[in-house]
RODO-2510 file (C-alpha; in nm, 4 decimals, decimal comma):
residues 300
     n   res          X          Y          Z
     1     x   -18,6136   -14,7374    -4,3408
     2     x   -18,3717   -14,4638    -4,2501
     3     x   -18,2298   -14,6559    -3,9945
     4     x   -18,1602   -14,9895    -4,1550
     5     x   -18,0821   -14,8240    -4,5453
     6     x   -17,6759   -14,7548    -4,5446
     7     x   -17,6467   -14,7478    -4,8983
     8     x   -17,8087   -14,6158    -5,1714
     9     x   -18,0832   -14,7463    -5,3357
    10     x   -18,0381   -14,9611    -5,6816
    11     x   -18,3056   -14,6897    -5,8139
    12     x   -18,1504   -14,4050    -5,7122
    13     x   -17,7379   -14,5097    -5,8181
    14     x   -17,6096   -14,2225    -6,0443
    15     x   -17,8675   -13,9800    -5,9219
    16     x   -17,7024   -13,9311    -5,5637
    17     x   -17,3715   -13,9852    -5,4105
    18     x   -17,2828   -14,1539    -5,0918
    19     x   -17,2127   -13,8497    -4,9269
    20     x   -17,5518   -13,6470    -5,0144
    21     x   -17,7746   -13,9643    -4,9193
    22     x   -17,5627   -14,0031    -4,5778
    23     x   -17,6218   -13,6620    -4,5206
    24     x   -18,0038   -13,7118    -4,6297
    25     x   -18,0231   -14,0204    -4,4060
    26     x   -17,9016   -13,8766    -4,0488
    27     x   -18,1061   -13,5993    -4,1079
    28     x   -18,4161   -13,7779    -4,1573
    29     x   -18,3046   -13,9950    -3,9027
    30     x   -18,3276   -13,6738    -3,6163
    31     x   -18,6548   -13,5448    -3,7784
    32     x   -18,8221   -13,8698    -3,7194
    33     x   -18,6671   -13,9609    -3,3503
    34     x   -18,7323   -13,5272    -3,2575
    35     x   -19,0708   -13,5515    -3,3854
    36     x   -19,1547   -13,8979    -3,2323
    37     x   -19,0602   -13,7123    -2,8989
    38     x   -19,2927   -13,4392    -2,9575
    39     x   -19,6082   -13,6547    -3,0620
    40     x   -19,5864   -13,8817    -2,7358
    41     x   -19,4985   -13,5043    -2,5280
    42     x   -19,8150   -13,3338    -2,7490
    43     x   -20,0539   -13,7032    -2,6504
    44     x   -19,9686   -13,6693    -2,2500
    45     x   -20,0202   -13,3187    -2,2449
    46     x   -20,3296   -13,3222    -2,4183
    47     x   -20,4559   -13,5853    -2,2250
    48     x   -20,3407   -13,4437    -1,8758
    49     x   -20,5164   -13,1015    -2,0019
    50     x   -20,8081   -13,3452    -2,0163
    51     x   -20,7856   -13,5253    -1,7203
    52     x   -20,7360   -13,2673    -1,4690
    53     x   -20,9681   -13,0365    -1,6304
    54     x   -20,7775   -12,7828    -1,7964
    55     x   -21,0122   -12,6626    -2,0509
    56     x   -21,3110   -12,5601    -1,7736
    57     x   -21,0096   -12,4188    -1,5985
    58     x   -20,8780   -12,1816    -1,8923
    59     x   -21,2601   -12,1337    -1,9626
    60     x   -21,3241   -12,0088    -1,6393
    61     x   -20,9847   -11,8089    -1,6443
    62     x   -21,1333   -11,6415    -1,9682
    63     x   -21,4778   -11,5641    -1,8060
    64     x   -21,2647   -11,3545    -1,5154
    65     x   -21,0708   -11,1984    -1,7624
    66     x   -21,3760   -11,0763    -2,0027
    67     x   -21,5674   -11,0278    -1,6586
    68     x   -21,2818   -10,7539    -1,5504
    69     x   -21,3582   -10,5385    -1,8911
    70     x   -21,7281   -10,5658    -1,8156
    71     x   -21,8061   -10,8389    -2,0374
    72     x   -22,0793   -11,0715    -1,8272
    73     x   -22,1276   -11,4422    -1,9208
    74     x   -22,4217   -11,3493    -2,1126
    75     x   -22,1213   -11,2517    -2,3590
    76     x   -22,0866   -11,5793    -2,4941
    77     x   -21,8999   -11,4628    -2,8135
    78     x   -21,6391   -11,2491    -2,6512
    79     x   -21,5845   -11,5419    -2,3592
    80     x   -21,4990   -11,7415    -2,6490
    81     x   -21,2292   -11,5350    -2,8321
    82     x   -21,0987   -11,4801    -2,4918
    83     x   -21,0736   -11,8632    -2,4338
    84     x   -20,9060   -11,9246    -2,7593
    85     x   -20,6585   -11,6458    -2,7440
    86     x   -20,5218   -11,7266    -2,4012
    87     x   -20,5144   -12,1005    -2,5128
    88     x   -20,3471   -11,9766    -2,8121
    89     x   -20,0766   -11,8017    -2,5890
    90     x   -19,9916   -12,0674    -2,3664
    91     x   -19,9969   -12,3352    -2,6015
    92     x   -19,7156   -12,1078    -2,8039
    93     x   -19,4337   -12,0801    -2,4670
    94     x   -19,5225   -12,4617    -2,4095
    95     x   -19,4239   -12,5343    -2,7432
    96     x   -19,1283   -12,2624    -2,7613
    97     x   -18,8951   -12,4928    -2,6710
    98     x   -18,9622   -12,7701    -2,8733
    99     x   -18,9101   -12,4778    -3,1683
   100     x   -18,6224   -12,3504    -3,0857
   101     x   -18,4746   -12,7049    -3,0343
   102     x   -18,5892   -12,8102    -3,3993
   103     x   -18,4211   -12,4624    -3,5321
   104     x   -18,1161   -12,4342    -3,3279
   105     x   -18,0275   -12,7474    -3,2856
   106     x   -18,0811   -12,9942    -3,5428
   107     x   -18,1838   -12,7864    -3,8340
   108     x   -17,8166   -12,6018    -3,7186
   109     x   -17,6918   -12,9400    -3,6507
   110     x   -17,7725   -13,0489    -4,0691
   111     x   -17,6203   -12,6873    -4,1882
   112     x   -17,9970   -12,5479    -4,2699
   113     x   -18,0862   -12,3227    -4,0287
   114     x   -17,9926   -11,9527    -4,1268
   115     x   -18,2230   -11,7636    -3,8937
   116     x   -18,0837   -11,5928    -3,5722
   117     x   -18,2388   -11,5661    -3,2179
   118     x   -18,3363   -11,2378    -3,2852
   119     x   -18,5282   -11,3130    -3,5980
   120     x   -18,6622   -11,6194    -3,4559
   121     x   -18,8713   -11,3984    -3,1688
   122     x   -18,9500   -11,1455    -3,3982
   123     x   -19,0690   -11,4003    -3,6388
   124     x   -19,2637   -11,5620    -3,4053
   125     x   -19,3947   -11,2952    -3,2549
   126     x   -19,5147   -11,1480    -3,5592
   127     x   -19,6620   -11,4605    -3,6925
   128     x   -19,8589   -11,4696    -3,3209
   129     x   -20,0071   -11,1632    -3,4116
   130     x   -20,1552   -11,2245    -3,7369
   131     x   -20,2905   -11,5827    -3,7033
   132     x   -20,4862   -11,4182    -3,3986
   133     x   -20,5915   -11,0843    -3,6447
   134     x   -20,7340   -11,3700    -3,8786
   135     x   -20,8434   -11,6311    -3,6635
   136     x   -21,0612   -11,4520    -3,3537
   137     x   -21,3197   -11,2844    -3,5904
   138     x   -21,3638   -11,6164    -3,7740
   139     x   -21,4148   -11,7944    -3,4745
   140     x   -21,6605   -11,5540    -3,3452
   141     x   -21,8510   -11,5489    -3,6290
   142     x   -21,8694   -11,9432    -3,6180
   143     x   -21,9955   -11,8995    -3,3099
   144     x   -22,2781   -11,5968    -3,3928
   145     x   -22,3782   -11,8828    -3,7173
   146     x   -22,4293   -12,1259    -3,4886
   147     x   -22,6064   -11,9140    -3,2337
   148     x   -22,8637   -11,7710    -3,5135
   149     x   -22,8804   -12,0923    -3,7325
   150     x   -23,1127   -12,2257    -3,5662
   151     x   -23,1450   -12,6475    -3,6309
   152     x   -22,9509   -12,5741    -3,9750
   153     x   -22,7058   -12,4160    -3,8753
   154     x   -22,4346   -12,6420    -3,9952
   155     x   -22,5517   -12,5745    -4,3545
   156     x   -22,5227   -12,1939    -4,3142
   157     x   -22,2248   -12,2808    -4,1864
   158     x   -22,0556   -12,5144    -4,4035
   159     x   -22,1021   -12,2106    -4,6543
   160     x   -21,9384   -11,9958    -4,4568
   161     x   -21,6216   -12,1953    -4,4475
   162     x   -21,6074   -12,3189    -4,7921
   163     x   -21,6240   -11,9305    -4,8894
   164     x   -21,4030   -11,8332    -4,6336
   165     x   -21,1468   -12,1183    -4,7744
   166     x   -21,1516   -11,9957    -5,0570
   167     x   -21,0802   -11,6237    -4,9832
   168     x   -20,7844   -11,7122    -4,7878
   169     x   -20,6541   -11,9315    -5,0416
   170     x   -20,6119   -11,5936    -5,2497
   171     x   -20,5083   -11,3788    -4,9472
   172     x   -20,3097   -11,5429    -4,8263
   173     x   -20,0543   -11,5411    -5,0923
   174     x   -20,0920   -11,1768    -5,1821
   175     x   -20,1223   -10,9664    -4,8236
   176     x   -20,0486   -11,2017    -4,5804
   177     x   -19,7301   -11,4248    -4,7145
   178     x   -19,5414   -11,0811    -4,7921
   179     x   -19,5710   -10,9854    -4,4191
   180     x   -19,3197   -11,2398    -4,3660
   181     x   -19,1245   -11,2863    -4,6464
   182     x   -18,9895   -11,0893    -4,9857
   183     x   -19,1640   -11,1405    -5,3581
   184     x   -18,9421   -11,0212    -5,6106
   185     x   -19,0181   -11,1165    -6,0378
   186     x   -18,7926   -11,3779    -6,1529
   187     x   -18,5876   -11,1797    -6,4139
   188     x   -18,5802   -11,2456    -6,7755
   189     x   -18,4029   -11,5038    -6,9007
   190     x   -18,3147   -11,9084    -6,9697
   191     x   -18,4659   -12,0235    -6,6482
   192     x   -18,8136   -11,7885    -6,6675
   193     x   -18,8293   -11,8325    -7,0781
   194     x   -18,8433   -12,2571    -6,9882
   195     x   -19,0981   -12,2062    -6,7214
   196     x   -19,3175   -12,0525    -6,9349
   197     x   -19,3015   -12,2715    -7,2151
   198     x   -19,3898   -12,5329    -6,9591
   199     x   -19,6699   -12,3821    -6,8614
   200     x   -19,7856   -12,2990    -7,1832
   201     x   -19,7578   -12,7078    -7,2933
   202     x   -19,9821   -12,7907    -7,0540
   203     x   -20,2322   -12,4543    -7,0410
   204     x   -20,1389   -12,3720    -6,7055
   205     x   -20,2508   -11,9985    -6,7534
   206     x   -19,9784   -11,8533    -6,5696
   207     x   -19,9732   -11,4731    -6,4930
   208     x   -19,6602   -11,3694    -6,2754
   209     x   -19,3322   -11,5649    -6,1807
   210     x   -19,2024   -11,4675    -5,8269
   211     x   -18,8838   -11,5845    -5,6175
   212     x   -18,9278   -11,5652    -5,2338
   213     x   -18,6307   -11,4908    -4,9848
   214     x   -18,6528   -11,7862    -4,8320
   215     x   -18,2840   -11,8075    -4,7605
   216     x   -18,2956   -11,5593    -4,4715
   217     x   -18,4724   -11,8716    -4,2673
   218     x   -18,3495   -12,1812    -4,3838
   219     x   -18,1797   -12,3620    -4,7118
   220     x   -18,4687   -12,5718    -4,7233
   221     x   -18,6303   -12,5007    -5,1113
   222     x   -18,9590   -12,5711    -5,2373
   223     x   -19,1812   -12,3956    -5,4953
   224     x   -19,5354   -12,3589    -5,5585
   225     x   -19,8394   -12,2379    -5,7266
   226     x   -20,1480   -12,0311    -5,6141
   227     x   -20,4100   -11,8328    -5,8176
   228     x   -20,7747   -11,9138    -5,9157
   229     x   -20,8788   -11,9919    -6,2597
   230     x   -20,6438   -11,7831    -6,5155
   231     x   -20,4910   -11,6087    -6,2825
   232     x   -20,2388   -11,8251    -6,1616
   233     x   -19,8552   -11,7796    -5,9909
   234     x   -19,5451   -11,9546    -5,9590
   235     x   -19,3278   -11,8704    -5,6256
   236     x   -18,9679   -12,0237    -5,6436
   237     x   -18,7450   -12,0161    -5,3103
   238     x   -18,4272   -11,8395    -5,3643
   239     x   -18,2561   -12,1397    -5,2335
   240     x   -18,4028   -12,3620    -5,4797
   241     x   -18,1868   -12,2118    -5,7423
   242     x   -17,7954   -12,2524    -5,7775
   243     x   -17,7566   -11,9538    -6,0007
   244     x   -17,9952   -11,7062    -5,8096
   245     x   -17,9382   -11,7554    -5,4106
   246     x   -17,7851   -11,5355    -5,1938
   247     x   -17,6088   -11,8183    -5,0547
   248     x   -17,4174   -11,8527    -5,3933
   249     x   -17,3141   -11,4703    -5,4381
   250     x   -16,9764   -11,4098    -5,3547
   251     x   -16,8803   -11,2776    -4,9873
   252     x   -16,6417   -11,0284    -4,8829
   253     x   -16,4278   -11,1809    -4,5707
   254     x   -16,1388   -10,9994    -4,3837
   255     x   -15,8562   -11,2089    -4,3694
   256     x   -15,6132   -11,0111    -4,1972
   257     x   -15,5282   -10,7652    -3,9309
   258     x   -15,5344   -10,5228    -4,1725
   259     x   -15,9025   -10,5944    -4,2725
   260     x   -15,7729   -10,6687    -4,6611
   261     x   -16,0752   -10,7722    -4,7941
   262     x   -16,0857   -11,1043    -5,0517
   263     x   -16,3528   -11,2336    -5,2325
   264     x   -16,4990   -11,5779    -5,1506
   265     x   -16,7159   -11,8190    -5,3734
   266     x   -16,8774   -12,0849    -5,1723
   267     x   -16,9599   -12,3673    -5,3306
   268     x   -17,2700   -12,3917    -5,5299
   269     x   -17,6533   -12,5347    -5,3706
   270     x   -17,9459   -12,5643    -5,5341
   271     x   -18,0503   -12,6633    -5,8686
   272     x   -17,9526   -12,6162    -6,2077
   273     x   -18,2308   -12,5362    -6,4573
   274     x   -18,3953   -12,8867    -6,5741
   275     x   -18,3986   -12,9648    -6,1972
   276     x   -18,6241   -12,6920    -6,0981
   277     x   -18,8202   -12,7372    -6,4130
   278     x   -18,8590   -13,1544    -6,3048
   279     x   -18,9475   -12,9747    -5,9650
   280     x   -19,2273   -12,7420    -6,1270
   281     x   -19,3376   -13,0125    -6,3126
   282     x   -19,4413   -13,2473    -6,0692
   283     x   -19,6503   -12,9188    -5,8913
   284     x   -19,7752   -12,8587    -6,2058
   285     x   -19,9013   -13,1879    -6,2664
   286     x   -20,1301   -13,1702    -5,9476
   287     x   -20,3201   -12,8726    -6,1147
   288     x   -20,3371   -13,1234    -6,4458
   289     x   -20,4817   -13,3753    -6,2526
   290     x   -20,6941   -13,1531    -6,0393
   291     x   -20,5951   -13,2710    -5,7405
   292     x   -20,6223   -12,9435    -5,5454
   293     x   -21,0044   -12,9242    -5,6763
   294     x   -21,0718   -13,2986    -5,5507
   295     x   -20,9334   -13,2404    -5,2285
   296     x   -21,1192   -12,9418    -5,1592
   297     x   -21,3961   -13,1141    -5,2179
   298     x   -21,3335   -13,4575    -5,0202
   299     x   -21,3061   -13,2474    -4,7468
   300     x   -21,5986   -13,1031    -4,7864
***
């Protein structure tokens, strides 16, 4: 579709220029050939893993590792977590450079990217550590369930999981999310007043209003909602918003040998008020339609 649409849509005339849905279309165009790449690399390497018996391997390696701390095989548990975190590792440098392609190249490529090598690493790294924090204890005790279950297991442990879903749905957002990125209130005024009169039309029983920084990564924007019951959240990106971004404050550049400073105003991104609220309203209508609560459940 990318490839064969030049021009835009009948629907879409006098909501987009030529020059945004260009720009729209080449990008779209490298997502879909970069992540056509990665899905045939990600199928061969899976299947070479299985072929040539990678996981016994790396299972094995994880025995000798556990077996040097003076954990036996009789250790099932800790073999496991062992297992998983060295997988874990590895599959992160194999996919490193598939990563830093996607950031540096054509995310830079499209003028999105804002992150630097630095904070890349030290994103990643930090992100490496806490998926492991969360994810070894819940895989061990997946394993201890099904080790104690007995033949109904699986029940004891589909309860487990449908809990533990739902803890980390509110977690997430409040202890976790901040590691990464900044919450600040969305101050008073137009835009906040409209959101919450939104909400209130529908009975979304909204509770706090955040912005996240998510300008120091990317100019992607997005916004979302999180919360159980009446105690829900809106998060806008920083980006989404024309008036609010850091990428719309004015800059100080030196100009001159002299360092003269002069002020700079780049030209406005984002969107203006009914935009975001069109935005908000289409999240919002997922949590009218309870589409969040009917997922959970067809995947249960």
């Amino acid at each position: 579709m990318y490839k064969n649409t030049k021009s835009i849509p009948p629907e879409l005339a006098g909501v987009i220029d030529q020059t945004t849905f260009n720009k729209s279309r080449l990008y779209n165009l490298d997502k879909s050939k970069f992540n056509l790449i990665c899905s045939l690399y990600d199928q061969l390497f899976q299947t070479a893993v299985l072929v040539f018996g990678g996981i016994p391997l790396l299972w094995s390696l994880s025995g000798r590792v556990t077996g040097y701390f003076g954990y036996g095989r009789e250790h099932e548990v800790t073999q496991t977590v062992a297992f998983a975190l060295i997988g874990a590792f590895i599959t992160t440098i194999i996919d490193l450079p598939w990563s830093l392609y996607s950031t540096f190249v054509i995310e830079e490529r499209h003028g999105f990217n804002k992150e630097t090598i630095g904070f890349f690493f030290k994103d990643k790294t930090k992100k490496f550590i806490v998926m492991q924090a969360i994810a070894l204890p819940i895989l061990a005790c997946i394993i201890h369930i099904v080790k104690i279950g007995g033949d109904y297991f699986f029940i004891i442990l589909w309860a487990f999981c449908v809990a533990l879903s739902l803890i980390l749905m509110t977690v997430y957002a409040d202890y976790i999310a901040p590691m990464f990125d900044k919450f600040t209130p969305l101050p008073e005024g137009t835009l906040r007043t409209r959101i919450e009169e939104l909400a209130k039309s529908i009975d979304f029983p909204l509770k706090k209003l955040y912005v996240v920084e998510g300008s120091k990564r990317s100019a992607h924007s997005n916004a979302y909602f999180y919360g159980f019951y009446k105690n829900k959240r809106i998060v806008l990106f920083d980006t989404l918003m024309e008036d609010y971004t850091p990428l719309n404050k004015k800059e100080d550049e030196s100009k001159d040998d002299d360092k003269n400073e002069k002020e700079k105003t780049p030209q406005k991104t984002g969107c203006n008020n009914d935009e975001i609220l069109a935005v908000l309203a289409h999240e919002l209508g997922h949590w009218k339609l309870n589409h969040i609560l009917k997922n959970l459940v067809i995947v249960q």
